[in-house]
BAVEX-695584 format. One line per field, with one value per residue (C-alpha): residue number from 1; x, y, z; residue in three letters. Coordinates in pm, 1 decimal, m for minus. Layout:
N
i <- (NUM_...)
c1 <- (X_...)
c2 <- (Y_...)
c3 <- (Z_...)
aa <- (ALA_...)
***
This chain:
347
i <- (1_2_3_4_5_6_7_8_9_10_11_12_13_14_15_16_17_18_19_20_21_22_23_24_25_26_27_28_29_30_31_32_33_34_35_36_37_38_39_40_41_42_43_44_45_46_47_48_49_50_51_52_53_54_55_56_57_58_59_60_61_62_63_64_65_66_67_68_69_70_71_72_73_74_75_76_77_78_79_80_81_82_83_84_85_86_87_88_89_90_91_92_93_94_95_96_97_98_99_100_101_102_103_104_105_106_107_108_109_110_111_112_113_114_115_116_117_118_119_120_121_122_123_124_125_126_127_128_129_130_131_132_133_134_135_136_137_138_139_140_141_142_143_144_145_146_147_148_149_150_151_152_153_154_155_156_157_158_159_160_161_162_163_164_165_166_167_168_169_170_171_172_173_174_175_176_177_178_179_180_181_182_183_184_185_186_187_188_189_190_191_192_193_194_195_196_197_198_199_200_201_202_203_204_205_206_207_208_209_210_211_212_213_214_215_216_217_218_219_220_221_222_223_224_225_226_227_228_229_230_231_232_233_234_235_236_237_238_239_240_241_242_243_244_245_246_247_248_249_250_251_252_253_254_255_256_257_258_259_260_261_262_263_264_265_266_267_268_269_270_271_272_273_274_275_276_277_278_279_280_281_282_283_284_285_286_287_288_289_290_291_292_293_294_295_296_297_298_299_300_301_302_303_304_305_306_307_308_309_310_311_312_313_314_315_316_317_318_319_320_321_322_323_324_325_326_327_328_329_330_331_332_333_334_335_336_337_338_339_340_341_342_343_344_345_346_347)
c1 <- (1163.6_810.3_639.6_346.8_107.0_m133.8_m439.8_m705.4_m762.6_m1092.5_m934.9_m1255.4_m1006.6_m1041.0_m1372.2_m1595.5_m1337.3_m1323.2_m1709.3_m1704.3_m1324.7_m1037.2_m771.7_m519.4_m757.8_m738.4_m582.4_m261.3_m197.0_m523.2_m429.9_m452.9_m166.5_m149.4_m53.8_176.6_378.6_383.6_515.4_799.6_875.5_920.3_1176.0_1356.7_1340.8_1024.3_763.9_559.3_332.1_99.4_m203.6_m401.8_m673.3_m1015.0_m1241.9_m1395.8_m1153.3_m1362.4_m1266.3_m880.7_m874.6_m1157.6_m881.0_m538.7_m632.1_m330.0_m148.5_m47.9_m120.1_134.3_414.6_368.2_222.5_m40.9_m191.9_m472.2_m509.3_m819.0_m933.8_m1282.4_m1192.9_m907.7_m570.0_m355.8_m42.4_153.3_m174.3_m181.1_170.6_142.5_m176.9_56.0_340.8_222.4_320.6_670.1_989.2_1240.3_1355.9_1070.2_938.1_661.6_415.3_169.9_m65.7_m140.1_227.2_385.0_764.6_1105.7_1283.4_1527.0_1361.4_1740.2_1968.7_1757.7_1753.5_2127.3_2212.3_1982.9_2201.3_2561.5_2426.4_2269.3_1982.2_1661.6_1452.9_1464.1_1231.3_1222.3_1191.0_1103.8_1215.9_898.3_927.0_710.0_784.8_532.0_237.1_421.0_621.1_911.9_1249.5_1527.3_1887.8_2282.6_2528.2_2522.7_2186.5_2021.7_1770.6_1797.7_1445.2_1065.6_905.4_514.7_435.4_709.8_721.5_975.7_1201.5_1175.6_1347.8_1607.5_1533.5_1275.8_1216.0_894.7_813.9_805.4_544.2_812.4_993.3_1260.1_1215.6_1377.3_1085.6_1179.9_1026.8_736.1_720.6_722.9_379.0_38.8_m203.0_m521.5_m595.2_m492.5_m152.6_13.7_357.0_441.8_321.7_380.5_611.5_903.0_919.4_920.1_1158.3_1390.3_1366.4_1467.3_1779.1_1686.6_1884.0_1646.0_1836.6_1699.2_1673.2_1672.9_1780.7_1367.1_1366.5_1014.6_749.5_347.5_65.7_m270.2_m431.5_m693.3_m802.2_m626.5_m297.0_m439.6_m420.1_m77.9_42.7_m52.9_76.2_434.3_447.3_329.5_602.2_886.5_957.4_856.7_872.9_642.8_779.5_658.4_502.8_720.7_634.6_793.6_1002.9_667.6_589.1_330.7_205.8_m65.6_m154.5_m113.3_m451.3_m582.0_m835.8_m771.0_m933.9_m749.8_m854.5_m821.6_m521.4_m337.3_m79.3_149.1_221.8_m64.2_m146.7_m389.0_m444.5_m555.0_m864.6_m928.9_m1150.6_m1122.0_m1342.0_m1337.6_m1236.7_m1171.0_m919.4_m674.3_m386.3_m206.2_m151.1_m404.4_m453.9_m724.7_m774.7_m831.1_m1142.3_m1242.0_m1373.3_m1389.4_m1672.0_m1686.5_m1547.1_m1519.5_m1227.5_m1022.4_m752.6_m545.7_m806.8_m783.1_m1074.2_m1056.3_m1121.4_m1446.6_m1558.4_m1703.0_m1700.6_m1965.5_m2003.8_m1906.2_m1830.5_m1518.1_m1338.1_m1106.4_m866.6_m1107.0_m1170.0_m1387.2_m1428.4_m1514.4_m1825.7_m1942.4_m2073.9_m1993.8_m2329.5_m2254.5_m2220.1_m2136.1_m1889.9_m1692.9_m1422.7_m1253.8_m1472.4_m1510.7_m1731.8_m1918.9_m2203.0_m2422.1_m2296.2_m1983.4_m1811.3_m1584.0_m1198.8_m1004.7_m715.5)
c2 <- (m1511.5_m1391.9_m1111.9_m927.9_m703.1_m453.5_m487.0_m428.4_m29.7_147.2_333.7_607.6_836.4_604.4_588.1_512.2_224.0_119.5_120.0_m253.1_m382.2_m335.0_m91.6_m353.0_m522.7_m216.5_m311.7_m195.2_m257.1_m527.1_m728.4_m577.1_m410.7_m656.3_m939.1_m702.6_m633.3_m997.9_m1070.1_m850.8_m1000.3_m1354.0_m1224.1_m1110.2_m1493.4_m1411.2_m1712.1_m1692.5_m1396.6_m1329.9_m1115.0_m879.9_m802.0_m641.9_m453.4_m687.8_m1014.1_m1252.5_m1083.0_m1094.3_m1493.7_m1595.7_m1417.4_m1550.9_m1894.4_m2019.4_m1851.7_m2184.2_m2011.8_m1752.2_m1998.5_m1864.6_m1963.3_m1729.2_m1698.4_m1502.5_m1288.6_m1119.3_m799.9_m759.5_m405.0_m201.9_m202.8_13.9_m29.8_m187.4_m337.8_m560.3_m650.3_m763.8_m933.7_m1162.1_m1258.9_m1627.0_m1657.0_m1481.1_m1640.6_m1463.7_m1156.3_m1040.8_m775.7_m541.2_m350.1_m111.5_m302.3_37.6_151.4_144.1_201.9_60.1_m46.2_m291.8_m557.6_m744.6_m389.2_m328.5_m680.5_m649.6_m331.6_m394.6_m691.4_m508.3_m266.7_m475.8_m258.1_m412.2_m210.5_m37.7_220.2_297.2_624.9_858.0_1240.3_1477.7_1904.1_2014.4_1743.9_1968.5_1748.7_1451.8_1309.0_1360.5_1095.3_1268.5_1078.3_1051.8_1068.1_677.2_591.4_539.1_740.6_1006.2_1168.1_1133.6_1455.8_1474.0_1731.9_1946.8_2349.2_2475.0_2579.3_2275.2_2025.1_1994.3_1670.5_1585.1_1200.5_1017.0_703.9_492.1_199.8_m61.2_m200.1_m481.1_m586.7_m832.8_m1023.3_m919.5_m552.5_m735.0_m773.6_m373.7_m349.3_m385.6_m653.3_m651.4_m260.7_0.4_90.6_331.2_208.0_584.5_749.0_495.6_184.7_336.5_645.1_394.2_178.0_450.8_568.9_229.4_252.1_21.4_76.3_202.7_190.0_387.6_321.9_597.5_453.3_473.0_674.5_662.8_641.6_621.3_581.2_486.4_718.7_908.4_863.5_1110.7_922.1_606.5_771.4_917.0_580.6_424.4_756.9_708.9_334.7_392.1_667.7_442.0_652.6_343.2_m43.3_m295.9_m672.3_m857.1_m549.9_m442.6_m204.6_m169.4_157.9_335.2_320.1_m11.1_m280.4_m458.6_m799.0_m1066.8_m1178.0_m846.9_m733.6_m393.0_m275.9_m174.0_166.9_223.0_470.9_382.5_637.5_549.6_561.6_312.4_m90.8_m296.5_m640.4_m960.9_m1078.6_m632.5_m526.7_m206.3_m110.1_67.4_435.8_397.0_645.6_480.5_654.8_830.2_736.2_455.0_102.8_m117.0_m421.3_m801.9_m824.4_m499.6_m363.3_38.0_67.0_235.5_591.4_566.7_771.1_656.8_900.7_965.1_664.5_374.1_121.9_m222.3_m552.3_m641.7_m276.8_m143.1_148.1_220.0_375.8_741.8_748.0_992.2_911.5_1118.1_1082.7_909.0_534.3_290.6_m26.2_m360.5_m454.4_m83.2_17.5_355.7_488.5_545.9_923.3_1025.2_1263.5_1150.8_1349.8_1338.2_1069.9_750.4_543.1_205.4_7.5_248.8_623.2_848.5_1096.3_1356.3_1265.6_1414.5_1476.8)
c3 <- (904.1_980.9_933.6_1061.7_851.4_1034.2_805.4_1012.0_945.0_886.6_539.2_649.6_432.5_113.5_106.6_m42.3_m201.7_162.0_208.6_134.9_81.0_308.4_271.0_210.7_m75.3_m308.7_m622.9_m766.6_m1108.6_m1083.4_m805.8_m400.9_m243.6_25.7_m231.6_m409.4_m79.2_m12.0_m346.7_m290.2_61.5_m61.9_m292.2_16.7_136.4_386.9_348.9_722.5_692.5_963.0_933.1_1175.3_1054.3_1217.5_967.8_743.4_780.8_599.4_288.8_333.6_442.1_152.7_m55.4_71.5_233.3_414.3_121.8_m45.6_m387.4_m329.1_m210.0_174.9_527.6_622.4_970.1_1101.5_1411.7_1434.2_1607.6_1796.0_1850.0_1677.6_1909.8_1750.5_1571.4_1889.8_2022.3_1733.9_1741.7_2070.4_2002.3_1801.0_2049.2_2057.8_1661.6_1775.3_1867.2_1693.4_1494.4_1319.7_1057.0_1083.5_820.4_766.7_513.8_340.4_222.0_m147.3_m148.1_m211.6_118.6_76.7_359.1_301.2_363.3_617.4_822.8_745.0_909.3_1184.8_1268.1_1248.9_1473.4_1736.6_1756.2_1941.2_1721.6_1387.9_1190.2_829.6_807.3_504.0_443.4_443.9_359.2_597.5_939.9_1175.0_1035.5_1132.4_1476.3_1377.8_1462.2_1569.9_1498.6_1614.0_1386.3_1426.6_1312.9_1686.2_1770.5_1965.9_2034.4_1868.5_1865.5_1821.5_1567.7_1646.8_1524.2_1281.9_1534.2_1794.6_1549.4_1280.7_1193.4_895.7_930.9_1000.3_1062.0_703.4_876.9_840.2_1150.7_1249.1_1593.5_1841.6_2008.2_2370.4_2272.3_2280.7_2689.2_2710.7_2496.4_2730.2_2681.6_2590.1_2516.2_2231.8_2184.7_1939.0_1863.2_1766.3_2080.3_2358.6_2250.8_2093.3_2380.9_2615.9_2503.5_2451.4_2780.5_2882.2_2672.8_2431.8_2071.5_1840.6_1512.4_1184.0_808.2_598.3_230.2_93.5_m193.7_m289.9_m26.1_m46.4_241.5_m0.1_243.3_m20.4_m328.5_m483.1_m330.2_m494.5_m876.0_m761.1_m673.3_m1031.5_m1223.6_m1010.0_m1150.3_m1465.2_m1516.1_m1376.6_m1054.4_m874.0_m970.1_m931.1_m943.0_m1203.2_m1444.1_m1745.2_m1944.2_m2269.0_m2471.0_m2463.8_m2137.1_m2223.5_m2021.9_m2314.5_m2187.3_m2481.9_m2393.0_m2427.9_m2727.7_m2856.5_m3165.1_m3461.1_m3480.6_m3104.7_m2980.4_m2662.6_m2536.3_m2293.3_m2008.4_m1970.6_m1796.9_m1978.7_m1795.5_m1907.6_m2128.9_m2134.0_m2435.1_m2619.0_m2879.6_m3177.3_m3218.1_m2783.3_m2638.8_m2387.5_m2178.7_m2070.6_m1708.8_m1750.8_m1602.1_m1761.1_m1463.9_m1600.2_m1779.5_m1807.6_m2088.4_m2304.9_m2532.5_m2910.4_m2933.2_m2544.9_m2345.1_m2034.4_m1920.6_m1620.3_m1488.6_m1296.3_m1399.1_m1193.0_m1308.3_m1480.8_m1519.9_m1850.9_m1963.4_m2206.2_m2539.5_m2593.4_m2246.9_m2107.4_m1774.8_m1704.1_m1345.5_m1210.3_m1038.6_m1176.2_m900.7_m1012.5_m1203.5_m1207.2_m1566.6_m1662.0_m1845.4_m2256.1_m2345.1_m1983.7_m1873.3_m1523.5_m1423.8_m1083.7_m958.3_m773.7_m938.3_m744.4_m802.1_m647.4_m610.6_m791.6_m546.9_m612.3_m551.8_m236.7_m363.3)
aa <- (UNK_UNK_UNK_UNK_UNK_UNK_UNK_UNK_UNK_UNK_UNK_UNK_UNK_UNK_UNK_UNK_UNK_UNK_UNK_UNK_UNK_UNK_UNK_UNK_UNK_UNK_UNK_UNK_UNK_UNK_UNK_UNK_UNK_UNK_UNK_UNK_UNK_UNK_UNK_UNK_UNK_UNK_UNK_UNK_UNK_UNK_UNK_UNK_UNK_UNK_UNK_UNK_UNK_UNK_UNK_UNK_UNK_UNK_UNK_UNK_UNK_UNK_UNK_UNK_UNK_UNK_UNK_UNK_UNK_UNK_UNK_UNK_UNK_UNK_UNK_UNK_UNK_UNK_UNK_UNK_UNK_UNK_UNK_UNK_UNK_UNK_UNK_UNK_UNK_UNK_UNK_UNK_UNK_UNK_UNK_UNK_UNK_UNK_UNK_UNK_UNK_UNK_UNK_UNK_UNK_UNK_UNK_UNK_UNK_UNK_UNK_UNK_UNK_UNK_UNK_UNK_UNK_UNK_UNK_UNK_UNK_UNK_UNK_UNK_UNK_UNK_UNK_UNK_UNK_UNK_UNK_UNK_UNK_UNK_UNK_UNK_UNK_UNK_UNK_UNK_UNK_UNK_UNK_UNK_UNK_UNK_UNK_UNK_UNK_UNK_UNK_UNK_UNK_UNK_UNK_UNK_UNK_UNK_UNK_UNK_UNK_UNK_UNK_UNK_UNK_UNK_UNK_UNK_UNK_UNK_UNK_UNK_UNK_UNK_UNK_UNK_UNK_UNK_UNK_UNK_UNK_UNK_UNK_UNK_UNK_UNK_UNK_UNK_UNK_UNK_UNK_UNK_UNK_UNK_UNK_UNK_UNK_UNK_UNK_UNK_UNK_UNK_UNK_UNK_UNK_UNK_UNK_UNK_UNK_UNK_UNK_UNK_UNK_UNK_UNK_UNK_UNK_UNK_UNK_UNK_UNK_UNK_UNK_UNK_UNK_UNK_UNK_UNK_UNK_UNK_UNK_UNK_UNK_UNK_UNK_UNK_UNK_UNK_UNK_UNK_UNK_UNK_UNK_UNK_UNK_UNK_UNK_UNK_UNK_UNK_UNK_UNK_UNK_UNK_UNK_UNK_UNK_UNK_UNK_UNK_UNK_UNK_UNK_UNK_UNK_UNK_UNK_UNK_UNK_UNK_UNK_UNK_UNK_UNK_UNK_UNK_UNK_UNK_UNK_UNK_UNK_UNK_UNK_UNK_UNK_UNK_UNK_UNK_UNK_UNK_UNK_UNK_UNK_UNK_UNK_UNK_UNK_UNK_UNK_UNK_UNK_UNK_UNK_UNK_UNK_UNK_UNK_UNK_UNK_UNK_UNK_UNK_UNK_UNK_UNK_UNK_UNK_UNK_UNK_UNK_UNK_UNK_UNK_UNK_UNK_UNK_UNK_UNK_UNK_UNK_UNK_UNK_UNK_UNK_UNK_UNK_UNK_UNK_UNK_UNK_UNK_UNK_UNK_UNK_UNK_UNK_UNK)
***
């Protein structure tokens, strides 16, 4: 089976992370959430990815390749201009001849991709949505739902009193390739606001999935340290990172002074160097190669790999990017820290 990944967003509300990397590129636990979410598909027996991509491509293919090095195919369809979520799936028709799977590139959760291909099948739906539960839907469009699963209704930001229902759209989608004939061409079309009204106006079975338990859109920075804390503290698991009794994820290639104190919940990657008298945790991921200075203090942090961190320094739920040097003896506190510039976190 193949699937389709819609990486080609701006991220504007990431920046600046997204100044010079692609939403999809931002690491979780030290490698990017795209290859994370791919990881998880193959275990779902997925190995044909394609990608659309359109703000700064060259980044994601010098990255993946042809995806050899993660056991996958990977092909590229590239953007000039951004088409929107059902633009770009139609801008990959020629790649689709089957039953296929569709993603947001920017979305952390726990859909079963097998449960859901499964029920999609026994209900002969054409097209099915994973949706998540929000409290307050009126920021949202909202899907409304029979007591079957089909879909009933979307509503578009709907008041209090104009809906019942408090499902939105999850970014993950199962469709049959024949929806692909109703999507235009060649200009920008939202999936949200023109495919899936349309097709249910043509009475096409629109089938739901609403068995996600945990649900993230990277959308902000403040999202992005809310996604590591949620993994760190088990509400959500990433494949392939186990943390131990204490809540500790200590790479054995890791170098971590004796007289330095790590409290979990924390991540500490490979070939990571903490000196002496350092401060690490809680709620704190330490990428590959990065390295914490003398009497220096990460907390609540997330410091990608090859960062430092320098001497006497305190960092405190903030973001350090890769090869950024935190000065010794400063004080950053909800901050994005680059090469260049450290902005306050939106949170």
């Amino acid at each position: 089976m193949k699937a389709l990944f819609l990486a080609g967003g701006l991220g504007t509300r990431l920046k600046p992370i997204t100044d010079n990397l692609p939403k999809p590129m931002v690491p979780i636990m030290g490698k990017p959430l795209l290859e994370r979410n791919i990881e998880k598909l193959k275990r779902h027996g997925v190995d044909e990815i394609l990608l659309s991509t359109c703000y700064k491509p060259e980044i994601i293919k010098n990255y993946f390749g042809d995806g050899s090095k993660l056991g996958v195919k990977i092909s590229y369809i590239t953007e000039d201009e951004p088409l929107g979520t059902a633009g770009a799936i139609r801008n990959a028709a020629k790649y689709i001849d089957d039953t296929f799977l569709v993603f947001n590139a920017d979305i952390l959760s726990d859909i079963d991709i097998s449960e859901m291909l499964r029920l999609h099948m026994e209900r002969g739906a054409r097209a099915t949505i994973a949706v998540t539960r929000v409290a307050n839907p009126s920021a949202y469009g909202v899907i409304e739902h029979d007591e079957n699963g089909f879909v009933t209704a979307f509503k578009e930001k709907p008041k209090p009193h104009e809906t019942r229902s408090n499902l939105i759209n999850a970014g993950t989608y199962i469709f049959e390739p024949e929806i692909l004939d109703e999507i235009p061409a060649g200009r920008a079309v939202s999936v949200e606001r023109e495919t899936y009204p349309l097709l249910l106006q043509k009475g096409y079975r629109i089938a739901i999935y609403d068995r996600c338990s945990y649900w993230l859109d990277l959308g902000t920075p403040g999202k992005y340290l809310k996604a590591h804390k949620d993994i760190l503290r088990g509400y959500h698991h990433l494949y392939g990172v186990n943390f131990n009794e204490k809540r500790q994820y200590i790479s054995p290639t890791a170098r971590i002074s004796r007289t330095a104190k790590v409290i979990g919940p924390v991540y500490i990657g490979d070939n990571v160097i903490v000196g002496p008298f350092a401060f690490i945790g809680p709620d704190t991921v330490l990428g590959d190669g990065s390295v914490v200075g003398m009497w220096a203090k990460v907390i609540g942090s997330v410091v990608w790999n090859d960062a430092q961190v320098g001497f006497g320094a305190s960092v405190v739920d903030s973001m350090v990017m890769s090869n950024c040097r935190v000065d010794s003896y400063s004080d950053k506190y909800n901050t994005v820290l680059t090469e260049q510039t450290s902005r306050p976190i939106t949170v």
